[in-house]
N, C-alpha and C positions, 0 to 999 in steps of 0.2 A: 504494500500500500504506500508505505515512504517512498520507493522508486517511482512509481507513479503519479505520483504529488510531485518528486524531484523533476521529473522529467516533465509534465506538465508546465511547471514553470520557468523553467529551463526553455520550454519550444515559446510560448508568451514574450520573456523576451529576445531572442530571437527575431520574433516578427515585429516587436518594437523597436529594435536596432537598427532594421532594414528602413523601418518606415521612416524614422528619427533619418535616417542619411539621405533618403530619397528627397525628404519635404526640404533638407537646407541645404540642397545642393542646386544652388537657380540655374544652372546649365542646362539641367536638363528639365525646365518647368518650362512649356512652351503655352501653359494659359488652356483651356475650355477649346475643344473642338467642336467646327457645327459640324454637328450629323441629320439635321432637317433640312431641306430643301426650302424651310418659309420660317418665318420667324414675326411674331408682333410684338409689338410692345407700345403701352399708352403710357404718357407721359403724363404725371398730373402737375397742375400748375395754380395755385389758390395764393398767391402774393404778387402783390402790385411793385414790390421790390425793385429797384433796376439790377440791382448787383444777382438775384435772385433769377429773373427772366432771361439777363444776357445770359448765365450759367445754362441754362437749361437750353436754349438755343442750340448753346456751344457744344453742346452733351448728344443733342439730336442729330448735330452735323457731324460728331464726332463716332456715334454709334453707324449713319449711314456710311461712314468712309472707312469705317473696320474693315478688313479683306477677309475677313473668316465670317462677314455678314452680308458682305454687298452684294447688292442682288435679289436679296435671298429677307430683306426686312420691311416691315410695313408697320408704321409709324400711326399713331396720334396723339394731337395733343389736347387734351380736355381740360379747360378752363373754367373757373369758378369763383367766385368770392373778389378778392381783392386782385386774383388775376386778371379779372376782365382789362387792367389796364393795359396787356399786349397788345389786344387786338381794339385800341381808343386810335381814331385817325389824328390826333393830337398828339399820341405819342411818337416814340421814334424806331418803331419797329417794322415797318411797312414792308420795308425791301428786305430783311433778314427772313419774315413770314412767307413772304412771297417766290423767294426761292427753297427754303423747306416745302415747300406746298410744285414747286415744280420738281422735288424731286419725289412725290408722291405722298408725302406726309399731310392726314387729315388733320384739318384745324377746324375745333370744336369749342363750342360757348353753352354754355348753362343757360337755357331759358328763365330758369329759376331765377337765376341772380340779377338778368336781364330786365324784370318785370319787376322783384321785390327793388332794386335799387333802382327803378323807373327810368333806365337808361334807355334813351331814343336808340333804336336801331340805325337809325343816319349817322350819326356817333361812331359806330364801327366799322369797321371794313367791310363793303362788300363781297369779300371774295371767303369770309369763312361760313363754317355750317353751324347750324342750331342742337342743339339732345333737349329734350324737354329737362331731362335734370342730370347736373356732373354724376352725383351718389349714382344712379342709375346706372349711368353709363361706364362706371367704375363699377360695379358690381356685375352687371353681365359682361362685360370685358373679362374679369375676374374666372369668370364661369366659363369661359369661352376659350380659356389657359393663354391669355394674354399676361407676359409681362407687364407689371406694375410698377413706374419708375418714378420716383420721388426727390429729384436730385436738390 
């Protein structure tokens, strides 16, 4: 019974030693491989931030230009609360929007937010889409095994 106990833990670590050299040896960590052919991921966005909205922009463009994704990714971005200010034609986000959205990334607004904070739809940009409500659309997203990205 002692040999068995020894030798039990004897093979235990063994397989922790391996593991232990594998993990801090960065040469050979080459990162997450895609094995799908498609990939989503929705972007949520609820701060009028600028430091907060350019980050996220940057994260969108920076996820479609991965080469282990390109191709192979489909974006949105779902807005709500203090986010609605990305998409204010007042602000300065017009042309950053606008090519996210040419490179096939949907650009989505909370109706919800739209209505409780009485913002004129002339106010926003014409060129994004409507969800009756973010939570919704975050939740069947969800359901629908979309990545959930909160950058």
């Amino acid at each position: 019974m002692k040999n068995y106990l020894l030798l039990a833990i004897g093979f235990v670590l063994l397989i922790c030693s391996k593991q232990a050299t594998a993990q801090t040896d960065p040469a050979s960590f080459t990162g997450a491989q895609p094995k799908l052919d498609h990939y989503d991921a929705l972007y949520v966005l609820n701060s009028g931030d600028d430091k907060k909205i350019h980050g996220i922009i940057r994260n969108m463009n920076n996820a479609l230009e991965d080469p282990r994704l390109k191709g192979k990714l489909h974006i949105e971005l779902i807005v709500f609360g203090d986010g609605v200010a990305v998409y204010m034609k007042s602000g300065s986000y017009e042309q950053a929007l606008k090519d996210l959205q040419a490179k096939g990334v949907v650009l989505a607004e909370c109706s919800n937010t739209v209505r409780e904070r009485k913002i004129d739809k002339n106010d926003l940009f014409d060129f994004i889409s409507y969800v009756p409500s973010a939570n919704g659309e975050i939740i069947l997203r969800h359901y629908e095994g979309w990545a959930e990205v909160h950058p």
